[in-house]
Backbone as CSV, one residue per row, in Angstrom:
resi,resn,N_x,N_y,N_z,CA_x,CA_y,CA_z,C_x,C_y,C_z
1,UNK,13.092,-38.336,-2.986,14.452,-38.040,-2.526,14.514,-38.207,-1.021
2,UNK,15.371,-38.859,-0.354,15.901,-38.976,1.152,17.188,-38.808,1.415
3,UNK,17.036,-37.803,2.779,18.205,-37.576,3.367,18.834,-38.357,4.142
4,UNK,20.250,-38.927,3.947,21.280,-39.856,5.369,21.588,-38.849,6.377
5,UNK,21.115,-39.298,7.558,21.867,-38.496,8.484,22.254,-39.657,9.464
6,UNK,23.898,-39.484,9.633,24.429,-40.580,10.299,24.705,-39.404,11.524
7,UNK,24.099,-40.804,12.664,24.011,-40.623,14.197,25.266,-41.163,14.638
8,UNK,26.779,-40.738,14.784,27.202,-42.334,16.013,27.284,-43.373,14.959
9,UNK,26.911,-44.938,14.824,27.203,-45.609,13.825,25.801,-46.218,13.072
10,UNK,25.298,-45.238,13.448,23.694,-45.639,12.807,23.438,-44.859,11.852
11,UNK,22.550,-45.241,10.805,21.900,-44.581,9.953,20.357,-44.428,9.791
12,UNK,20.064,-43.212,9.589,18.430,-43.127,9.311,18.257,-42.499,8.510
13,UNK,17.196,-42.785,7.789,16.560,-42.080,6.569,15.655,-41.552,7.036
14,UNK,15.684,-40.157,5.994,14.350,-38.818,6.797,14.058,-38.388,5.543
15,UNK,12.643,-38.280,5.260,12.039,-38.175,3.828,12.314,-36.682,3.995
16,UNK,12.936,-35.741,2.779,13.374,-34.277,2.450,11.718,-33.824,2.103
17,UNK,11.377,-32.947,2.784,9.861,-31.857,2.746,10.236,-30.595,2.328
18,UNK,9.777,-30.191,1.099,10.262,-29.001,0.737,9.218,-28.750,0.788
19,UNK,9.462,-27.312,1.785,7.792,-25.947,2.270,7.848,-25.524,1.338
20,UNK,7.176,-25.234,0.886,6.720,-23.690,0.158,5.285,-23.270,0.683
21,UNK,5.411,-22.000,0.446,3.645,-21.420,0.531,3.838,-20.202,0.001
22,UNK,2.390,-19.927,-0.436,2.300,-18.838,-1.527,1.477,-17.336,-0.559
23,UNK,1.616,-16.473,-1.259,1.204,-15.524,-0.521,0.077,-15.178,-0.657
24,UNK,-0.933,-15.188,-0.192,-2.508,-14.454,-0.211,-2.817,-13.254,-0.635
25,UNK,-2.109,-12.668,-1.593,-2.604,-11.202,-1.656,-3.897,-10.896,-1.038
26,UNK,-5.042,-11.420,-1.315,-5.974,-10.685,-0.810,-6.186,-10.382,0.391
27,UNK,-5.008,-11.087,1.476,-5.007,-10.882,3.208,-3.892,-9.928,3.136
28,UNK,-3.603,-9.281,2.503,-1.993,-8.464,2.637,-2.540,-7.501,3.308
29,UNK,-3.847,-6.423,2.589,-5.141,-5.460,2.636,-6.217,-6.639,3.299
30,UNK,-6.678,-6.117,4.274,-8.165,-7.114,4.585,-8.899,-5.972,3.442
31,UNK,-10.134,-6.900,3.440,-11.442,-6.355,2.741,-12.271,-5.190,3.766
32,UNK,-12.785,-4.760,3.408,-13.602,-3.787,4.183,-14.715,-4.799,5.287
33,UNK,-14.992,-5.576,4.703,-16.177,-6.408,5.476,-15.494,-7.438,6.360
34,UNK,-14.304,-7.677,6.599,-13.517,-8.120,7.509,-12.986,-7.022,8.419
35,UNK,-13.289,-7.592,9.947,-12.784,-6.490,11.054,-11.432,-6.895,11.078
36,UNK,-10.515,-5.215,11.155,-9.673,-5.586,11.508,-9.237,-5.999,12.740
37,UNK,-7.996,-6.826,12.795,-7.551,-7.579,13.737,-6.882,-6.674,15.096
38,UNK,-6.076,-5.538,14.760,-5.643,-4.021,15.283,-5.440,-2.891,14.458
39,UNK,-4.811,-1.852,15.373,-4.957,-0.707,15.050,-4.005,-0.353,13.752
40,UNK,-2.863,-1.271,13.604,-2.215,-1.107,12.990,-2.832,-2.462,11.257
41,UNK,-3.265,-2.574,11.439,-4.792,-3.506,10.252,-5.338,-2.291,9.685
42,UNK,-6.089,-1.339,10.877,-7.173,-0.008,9.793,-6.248,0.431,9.183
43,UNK,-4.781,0.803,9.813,-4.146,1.903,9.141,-3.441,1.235,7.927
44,UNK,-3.171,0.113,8.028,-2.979,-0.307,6.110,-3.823,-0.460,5.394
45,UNK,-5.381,-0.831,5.884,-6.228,-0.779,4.809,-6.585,0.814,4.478
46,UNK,-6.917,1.833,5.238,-6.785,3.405,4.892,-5.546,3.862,3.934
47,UNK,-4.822,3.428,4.055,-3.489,3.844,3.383,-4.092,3.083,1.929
48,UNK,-3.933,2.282,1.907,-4.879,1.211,0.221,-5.658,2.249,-0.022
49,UNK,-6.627,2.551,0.608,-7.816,3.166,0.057,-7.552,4.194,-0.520
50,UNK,-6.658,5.279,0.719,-6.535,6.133,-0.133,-5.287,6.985,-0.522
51,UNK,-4.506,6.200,-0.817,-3.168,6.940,-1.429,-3.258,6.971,-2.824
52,UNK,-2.884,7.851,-3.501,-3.539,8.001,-5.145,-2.514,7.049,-6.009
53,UNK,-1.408,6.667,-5.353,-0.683,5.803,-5.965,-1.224,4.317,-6.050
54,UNK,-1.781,4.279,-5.224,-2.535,2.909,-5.366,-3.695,2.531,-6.038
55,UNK,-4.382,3.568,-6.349,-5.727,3.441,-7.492,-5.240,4.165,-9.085
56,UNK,-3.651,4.321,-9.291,-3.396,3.709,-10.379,-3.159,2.842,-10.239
57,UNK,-1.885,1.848,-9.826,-2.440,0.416,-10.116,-3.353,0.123,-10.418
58,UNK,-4.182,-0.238,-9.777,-5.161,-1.158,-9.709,-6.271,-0.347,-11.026
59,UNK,-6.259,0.972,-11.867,-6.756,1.342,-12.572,-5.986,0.703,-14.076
60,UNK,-4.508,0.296,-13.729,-3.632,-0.133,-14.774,-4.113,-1.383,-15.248
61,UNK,-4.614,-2.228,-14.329,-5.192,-3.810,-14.440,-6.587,-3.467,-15.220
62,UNK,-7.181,-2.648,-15.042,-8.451,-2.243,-15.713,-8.250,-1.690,-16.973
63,UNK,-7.221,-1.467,-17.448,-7.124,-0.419,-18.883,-6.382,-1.855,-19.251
64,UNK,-5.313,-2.399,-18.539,-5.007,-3.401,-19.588,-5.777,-4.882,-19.803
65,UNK,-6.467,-5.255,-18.917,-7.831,-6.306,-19.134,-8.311,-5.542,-20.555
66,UNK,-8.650,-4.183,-20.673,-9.536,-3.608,-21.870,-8.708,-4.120,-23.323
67,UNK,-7.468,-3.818,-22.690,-6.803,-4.158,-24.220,-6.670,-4.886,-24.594
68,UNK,-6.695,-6.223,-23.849,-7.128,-7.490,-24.227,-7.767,-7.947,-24.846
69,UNK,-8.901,-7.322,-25.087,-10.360,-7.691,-25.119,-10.322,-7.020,-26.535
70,UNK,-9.530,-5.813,-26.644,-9.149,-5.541,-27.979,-8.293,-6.294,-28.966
71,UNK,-7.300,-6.517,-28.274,-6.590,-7.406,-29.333,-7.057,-8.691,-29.480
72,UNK,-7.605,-9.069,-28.710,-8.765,-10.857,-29.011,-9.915,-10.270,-30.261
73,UNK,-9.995,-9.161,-30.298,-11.193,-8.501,-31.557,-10.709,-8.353,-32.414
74,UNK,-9.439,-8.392,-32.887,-9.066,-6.929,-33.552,-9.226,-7.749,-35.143
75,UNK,-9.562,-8.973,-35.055,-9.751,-9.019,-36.641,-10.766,-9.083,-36.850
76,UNK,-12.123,-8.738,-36.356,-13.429,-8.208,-36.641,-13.035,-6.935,-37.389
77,UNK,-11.509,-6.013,-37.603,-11.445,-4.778,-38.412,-11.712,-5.476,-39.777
78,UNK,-11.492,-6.560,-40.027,-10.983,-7.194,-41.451,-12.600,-7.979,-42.220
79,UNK,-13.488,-7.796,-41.491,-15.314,-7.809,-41.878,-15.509,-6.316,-42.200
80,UNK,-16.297,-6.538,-43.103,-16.933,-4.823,-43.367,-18.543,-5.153,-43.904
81,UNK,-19.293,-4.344,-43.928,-20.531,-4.648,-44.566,-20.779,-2.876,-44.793
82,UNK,-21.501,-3.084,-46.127,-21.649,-1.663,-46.257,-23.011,-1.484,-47.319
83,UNK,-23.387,-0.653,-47.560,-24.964,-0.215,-48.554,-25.147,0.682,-49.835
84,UNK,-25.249,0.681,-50.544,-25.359,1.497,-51.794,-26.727,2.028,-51.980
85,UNK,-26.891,3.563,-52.124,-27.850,4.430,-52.579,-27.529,4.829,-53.685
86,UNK,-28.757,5.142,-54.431,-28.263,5.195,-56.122,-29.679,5.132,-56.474
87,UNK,-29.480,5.738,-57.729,-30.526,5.578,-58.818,-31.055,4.279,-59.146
88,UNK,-30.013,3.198,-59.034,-30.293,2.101,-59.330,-31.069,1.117,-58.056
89,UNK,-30.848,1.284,-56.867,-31.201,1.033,-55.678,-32.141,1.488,-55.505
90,UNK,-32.490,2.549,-55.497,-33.688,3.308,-54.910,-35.116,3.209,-55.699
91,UNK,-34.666,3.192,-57.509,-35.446,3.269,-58.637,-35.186,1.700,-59.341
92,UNK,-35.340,0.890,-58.823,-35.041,-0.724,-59.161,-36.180,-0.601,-60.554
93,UNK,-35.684,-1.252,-61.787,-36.280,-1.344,-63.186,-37.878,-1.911,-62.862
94,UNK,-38.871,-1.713,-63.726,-39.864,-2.353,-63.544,-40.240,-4.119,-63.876
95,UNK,-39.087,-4.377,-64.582,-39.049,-5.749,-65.332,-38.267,-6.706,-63.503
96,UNK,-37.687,-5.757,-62.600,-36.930,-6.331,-61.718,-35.673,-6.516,-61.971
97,UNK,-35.055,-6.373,-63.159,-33.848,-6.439,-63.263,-33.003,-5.615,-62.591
98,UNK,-31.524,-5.820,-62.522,-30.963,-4.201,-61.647,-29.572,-4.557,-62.195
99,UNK,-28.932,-3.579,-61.920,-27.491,-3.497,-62.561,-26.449,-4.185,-61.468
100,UNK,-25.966,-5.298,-62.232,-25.127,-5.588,-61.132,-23.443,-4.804,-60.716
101,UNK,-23.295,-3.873,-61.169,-22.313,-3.085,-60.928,-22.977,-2.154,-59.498
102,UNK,-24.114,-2.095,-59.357,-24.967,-1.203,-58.067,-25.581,-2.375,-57.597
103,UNK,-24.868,-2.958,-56.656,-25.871,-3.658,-55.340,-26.504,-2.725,-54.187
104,UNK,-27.636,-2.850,-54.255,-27.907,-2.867,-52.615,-27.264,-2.738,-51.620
105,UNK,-26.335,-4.080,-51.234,-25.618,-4.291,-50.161,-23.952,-5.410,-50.672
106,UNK,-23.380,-4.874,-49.651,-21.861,-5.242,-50.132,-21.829,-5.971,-48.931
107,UNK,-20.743,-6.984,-48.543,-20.360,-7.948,-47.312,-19.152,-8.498,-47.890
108,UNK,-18.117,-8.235,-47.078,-17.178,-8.837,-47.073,-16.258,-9.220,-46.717
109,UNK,-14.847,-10.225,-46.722,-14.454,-10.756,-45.544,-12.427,-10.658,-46.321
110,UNK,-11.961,-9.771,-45.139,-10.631,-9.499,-46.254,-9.166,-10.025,-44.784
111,UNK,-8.787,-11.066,-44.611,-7.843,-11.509,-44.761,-6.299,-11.102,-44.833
112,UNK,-5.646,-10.935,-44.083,-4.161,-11.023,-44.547,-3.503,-12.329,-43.805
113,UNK,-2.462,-12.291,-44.387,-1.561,-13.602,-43.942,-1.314,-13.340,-42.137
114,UNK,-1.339,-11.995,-42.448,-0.470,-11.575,-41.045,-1.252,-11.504,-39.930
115,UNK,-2.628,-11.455,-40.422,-3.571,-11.640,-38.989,-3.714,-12.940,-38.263
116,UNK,-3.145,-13.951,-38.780,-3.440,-14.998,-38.198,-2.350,-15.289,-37.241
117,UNK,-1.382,-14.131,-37.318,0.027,-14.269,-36.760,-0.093,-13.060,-35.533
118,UNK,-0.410,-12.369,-35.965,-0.350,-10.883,-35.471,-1.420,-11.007,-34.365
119,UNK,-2.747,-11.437,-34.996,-3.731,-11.537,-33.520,-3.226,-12.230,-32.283
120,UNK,-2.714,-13.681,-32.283,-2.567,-14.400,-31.173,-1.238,-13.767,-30.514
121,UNK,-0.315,-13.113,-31.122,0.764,-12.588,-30.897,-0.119,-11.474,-29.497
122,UNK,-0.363,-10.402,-30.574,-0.943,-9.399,-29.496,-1.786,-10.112,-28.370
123,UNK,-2.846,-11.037,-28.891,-3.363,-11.218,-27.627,-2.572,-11.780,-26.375
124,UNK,-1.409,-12.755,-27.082,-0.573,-13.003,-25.853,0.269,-12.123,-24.799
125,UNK,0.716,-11.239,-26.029,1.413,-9.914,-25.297,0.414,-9.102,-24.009
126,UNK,-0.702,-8.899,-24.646,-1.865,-7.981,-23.737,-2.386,-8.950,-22.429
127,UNK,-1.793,-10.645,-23.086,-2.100,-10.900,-21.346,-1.044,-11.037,-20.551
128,UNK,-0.242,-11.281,-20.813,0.988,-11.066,-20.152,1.173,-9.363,-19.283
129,UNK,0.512,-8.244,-20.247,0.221,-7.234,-19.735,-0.396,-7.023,-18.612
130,UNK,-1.651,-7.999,-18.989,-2.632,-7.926,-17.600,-1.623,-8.329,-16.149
131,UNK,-0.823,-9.541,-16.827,-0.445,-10.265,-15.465,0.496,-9.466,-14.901
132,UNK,1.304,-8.357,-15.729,2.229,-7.506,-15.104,1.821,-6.671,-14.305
133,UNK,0.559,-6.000,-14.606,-0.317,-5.364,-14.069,-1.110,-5.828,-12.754
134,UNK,-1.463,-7.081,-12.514,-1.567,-7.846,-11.368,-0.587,-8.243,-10.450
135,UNK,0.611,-7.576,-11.161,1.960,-8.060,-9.985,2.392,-6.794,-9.682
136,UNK,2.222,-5.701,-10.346,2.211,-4.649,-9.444,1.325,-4.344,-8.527
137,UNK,0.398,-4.476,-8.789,-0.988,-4.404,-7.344,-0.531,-5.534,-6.111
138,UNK,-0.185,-6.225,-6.486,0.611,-7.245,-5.565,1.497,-6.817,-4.492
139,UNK,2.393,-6.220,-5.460,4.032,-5.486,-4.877,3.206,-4.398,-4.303
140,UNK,2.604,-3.392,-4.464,1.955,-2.421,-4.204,1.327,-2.446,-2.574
141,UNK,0.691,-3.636,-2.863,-0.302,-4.197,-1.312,1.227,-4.836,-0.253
142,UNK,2.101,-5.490,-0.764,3.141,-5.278,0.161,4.053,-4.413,0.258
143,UNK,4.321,-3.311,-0.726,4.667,-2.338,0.050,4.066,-1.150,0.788
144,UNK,2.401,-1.351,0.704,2.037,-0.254,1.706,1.941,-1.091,2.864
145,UNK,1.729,-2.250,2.821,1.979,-2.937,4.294,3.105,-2.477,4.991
146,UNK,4.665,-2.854,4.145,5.498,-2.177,5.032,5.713,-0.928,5.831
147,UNK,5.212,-0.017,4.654,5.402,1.510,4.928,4.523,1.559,6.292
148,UNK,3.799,1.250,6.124,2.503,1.611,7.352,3.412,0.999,8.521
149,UNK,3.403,-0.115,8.576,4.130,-0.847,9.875,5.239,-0.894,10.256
150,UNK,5.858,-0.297,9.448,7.394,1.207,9.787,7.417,2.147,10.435
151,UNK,6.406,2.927,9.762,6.088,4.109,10.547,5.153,3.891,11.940
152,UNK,4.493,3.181,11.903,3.840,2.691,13.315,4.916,2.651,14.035
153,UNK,5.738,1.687,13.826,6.755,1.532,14.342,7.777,2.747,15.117
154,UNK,7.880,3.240,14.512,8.854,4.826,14.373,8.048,5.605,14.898
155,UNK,6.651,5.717,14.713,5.599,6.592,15.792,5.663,5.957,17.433
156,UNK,6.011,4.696,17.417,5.690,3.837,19.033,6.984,4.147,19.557
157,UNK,8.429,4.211,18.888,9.253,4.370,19.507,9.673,6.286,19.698
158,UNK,8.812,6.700,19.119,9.121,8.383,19.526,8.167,8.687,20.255
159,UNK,6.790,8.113,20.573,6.393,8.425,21.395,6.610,8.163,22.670
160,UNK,7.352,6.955,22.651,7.849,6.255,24.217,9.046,6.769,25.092
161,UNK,9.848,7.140,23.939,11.161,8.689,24.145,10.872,9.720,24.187
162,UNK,9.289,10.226,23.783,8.873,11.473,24.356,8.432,11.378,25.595
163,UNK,7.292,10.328,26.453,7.170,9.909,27.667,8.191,9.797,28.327
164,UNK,9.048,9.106,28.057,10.225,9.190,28.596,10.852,10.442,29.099
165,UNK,11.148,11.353,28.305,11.692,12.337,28.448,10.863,13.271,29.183
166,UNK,9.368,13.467,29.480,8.890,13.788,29.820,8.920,13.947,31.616
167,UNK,9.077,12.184,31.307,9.084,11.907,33.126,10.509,11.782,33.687
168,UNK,11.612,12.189,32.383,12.935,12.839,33.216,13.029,14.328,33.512
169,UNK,12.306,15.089,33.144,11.945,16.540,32.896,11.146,16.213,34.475
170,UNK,10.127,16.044,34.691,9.832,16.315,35.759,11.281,15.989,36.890
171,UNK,11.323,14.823,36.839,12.404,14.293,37.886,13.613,15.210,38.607
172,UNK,13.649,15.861,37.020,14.727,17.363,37.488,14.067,18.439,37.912
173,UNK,12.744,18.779,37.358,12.136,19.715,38.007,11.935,19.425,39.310
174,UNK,11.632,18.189,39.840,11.502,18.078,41.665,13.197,18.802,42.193
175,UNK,14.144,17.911,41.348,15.464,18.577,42.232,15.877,19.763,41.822
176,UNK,15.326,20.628,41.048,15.591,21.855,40.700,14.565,22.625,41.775
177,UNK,13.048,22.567,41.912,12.556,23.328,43.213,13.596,22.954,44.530
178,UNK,13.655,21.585,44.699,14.785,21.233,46.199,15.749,22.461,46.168
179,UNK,16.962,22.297,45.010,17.793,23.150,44.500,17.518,24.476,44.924
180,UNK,16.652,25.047,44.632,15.769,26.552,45.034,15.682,26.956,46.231
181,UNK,15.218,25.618,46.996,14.987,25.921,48.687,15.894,25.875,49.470
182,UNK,17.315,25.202,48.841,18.394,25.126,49.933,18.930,25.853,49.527
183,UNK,18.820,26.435,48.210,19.810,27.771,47.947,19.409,29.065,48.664
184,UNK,18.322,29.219,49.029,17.453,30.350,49.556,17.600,30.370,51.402
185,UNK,17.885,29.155,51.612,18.825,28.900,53.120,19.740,28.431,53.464
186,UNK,20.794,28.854,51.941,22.060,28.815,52.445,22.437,27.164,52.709
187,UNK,21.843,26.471,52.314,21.998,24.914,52.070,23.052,24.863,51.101
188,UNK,23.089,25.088,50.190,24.119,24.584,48.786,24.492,26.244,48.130
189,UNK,25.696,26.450,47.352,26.751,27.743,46.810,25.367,27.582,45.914
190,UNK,25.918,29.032,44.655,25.350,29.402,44.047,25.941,28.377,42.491
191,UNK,26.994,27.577,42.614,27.341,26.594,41.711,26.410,25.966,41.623
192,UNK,25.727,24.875,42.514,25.032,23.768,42.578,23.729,24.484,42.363
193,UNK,23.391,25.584,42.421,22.065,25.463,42.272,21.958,25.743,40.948
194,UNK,22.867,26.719,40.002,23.286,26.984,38.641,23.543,25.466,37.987
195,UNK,23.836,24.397,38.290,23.309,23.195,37.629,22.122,22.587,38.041
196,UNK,21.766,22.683,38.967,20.206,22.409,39.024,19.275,23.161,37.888
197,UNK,19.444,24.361,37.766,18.493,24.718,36.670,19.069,24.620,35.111
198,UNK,20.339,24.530,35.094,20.881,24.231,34.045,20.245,22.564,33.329
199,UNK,20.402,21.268,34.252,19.759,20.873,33.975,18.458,20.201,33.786
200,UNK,17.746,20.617,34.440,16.137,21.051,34.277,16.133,21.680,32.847
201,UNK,16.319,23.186,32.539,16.228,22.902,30.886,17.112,22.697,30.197
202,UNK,17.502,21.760,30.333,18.160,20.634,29.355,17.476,19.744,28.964
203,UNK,16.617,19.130,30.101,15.992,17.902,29.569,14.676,18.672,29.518
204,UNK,14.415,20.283,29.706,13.182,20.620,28.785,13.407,20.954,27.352
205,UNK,14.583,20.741,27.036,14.827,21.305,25.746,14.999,19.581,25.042
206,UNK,15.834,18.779,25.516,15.464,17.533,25.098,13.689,17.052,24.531
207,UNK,12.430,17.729,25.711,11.220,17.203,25.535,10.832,18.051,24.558
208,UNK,11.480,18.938,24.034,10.464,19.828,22.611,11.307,19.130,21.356
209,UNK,12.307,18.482,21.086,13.031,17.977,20.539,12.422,16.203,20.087
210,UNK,12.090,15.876,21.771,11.388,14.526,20.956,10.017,14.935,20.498
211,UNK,9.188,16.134,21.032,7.891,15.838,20.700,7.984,16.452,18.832
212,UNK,8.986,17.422,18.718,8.746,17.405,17.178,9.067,15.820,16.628
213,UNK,10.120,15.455,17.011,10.563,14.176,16.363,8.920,12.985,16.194
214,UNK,7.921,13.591,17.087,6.815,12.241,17.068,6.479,12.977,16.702
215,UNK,6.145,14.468,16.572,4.814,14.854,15.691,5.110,14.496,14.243
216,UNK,6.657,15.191,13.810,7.009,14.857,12.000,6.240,13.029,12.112
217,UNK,6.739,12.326,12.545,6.689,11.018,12.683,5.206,10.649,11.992
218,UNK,4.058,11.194,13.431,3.171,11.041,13.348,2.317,11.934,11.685
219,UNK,2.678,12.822,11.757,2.483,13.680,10.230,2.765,12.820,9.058
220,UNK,4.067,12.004,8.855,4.347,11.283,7.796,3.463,10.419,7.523
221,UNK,3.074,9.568,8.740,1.629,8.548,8.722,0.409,8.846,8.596
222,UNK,-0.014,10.493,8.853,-1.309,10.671,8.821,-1.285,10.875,6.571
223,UNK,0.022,11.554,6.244,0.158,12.034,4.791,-0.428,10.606,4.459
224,UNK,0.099,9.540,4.582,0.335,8.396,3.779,-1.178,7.957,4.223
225,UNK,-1.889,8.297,5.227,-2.953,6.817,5.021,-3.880,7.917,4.835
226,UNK,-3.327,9.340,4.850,-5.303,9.960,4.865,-5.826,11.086,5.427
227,UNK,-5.619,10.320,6.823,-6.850,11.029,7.564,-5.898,11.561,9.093
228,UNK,-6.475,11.883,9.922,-5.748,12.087,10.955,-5.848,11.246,11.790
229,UNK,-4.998,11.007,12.678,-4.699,9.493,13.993,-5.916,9.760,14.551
230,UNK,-6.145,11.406,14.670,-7.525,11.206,16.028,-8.364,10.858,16.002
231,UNK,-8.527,10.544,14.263,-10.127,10.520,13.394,-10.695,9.198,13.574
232,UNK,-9.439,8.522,14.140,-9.361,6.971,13.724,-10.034,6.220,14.897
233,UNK,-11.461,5.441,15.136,-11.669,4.243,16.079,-10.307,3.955,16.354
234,UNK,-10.180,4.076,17.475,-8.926,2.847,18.199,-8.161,3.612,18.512
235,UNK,-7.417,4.586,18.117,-6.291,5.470,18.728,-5.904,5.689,20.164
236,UNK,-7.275,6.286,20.861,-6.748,6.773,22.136,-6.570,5.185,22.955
237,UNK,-6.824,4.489,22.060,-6.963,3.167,23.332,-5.676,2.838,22.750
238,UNK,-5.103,3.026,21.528,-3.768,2.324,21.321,-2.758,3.231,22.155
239,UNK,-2.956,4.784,22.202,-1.884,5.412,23.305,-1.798,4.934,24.496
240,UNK,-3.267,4.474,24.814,-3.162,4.027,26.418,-2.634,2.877,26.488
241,UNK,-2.554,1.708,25.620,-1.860,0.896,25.543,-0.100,1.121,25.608
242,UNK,0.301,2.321,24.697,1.848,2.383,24.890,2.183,3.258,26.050
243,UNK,1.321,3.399,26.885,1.477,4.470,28.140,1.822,3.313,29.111
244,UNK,0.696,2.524,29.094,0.711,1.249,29.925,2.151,0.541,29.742
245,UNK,2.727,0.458,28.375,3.945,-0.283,28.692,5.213,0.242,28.835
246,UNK,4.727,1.872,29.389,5.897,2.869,29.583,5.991,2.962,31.161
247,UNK,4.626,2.679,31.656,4.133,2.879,33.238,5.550,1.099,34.010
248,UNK,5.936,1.983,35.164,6.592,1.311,36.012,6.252,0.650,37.372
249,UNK,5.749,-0.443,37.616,5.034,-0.876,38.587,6.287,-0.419,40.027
């Protein structure tokens, strides 16, 4: 197939490339024996590891592979072999003769119409099972990717509005001591200095406000992957990293 695309009074042909590309599940989660790339890499593979929602899945692919393996068997029910004890078995005539109503041993092979229908049926069904079961582990590995790199997300921007707020809290605390000293010599009424401390805690009441907002934050992410941020290689170097891009040259 080619596309016309007319220039002005010219024409050219441009061969149509249809992309596609498929997704790697197995890079969604790195493997354990692959370093991760950053900080936000450990914390989706921790979250895989250990959120209990995720080792059902992947326990679902294991129970239904089993049933597979059952219904590819299941007309081995329809063989039987079985043994007879008896007087006649045990006490066989001296001439060697024996009664053929008492064998020894029985074997036999029993058939219905419907197994020849019924097996490939189930077995198709049970793989189709499997594969449903492999597409939830799929969906699974991209949605703890998201979750994780949401909340990272939502942790970087409350912590940067808690810094923030932090270093407007001081800013008022410098003009709230000023405030103090000219009020004490008659520099400024007793108005102006009553908003000087007014807002000083304001924006200290703003900084207990964002720091719950990053701790819940940070709490939601530690629930989901595990363990705690502090526990984690890499942390304090990733704060110093979002400090660094809070710092004002």
């Amino acid at each position: 197939m080619r596309l016309l695309i007319l220039i002005g009074s010219g024409i050219f042909l441009m061969p149509s490339v249809v992309m596609s590309q498929n997704i790697d599940y197995n890079r969604i989660i790195l493997p354990d024996n692959v370093e991760a790339a950053s900080f936000e890499e450990q914390l989706i593979r921790l979250a895989w590891k250990n959120h209990p929602s995720n080792k059902i899945v992947i326990q679902n692919v294991s129970i239904s592979t089993k049933e597979k393996k059952l219904a590819q068997w299941k007309w081995l029910d329809d063989i039987y072999a079985n043994g007879n004890l008896n007087e006649y078995t045990l006490n066989p005539a001296p001439d060697g003769s024996s009664n053929v109503f008492f064998p020894r041993y029985n074997f036999g092979v029993r058939f219905s119409l419907g197994t020849f229908i019924t097996t490939p049926l189930n077995t198709k069904v049970a793989t189709e099972k499997v594969s449903n079961a492999e597409n939830l582990v799929n969906e699974r590995k991209l949605l703890v990717r998201e979750n994780v790199l949401m909340n990272c997300e939502k942790l970087k921007q409350y912590y940067k509005n808690l810094r923030l707020r932090e270093q407007i809290k001081e800013d008022f605390l410098v003009m709230y001591k000023d405030a103090e000293k000219k009020f004490s010599t008659g520099e400024i009424d007793i108005e102006k200095y009553r908003q000087a401390i007014q807002g000083y805690y304001g924006q200290a009441e703003k900084v207990v406000e964002a720091e719950s907002t990053f701790n819940t934050a940070r709490i939601a992410l530690e629930a989901y992957i595990g363990v705690s941020l502090t526990e984690i290689e890499g942390y304090q170097e990733y704060i110093r990293k979002l400090d660094a891009e809070m710092r004002i040259d």
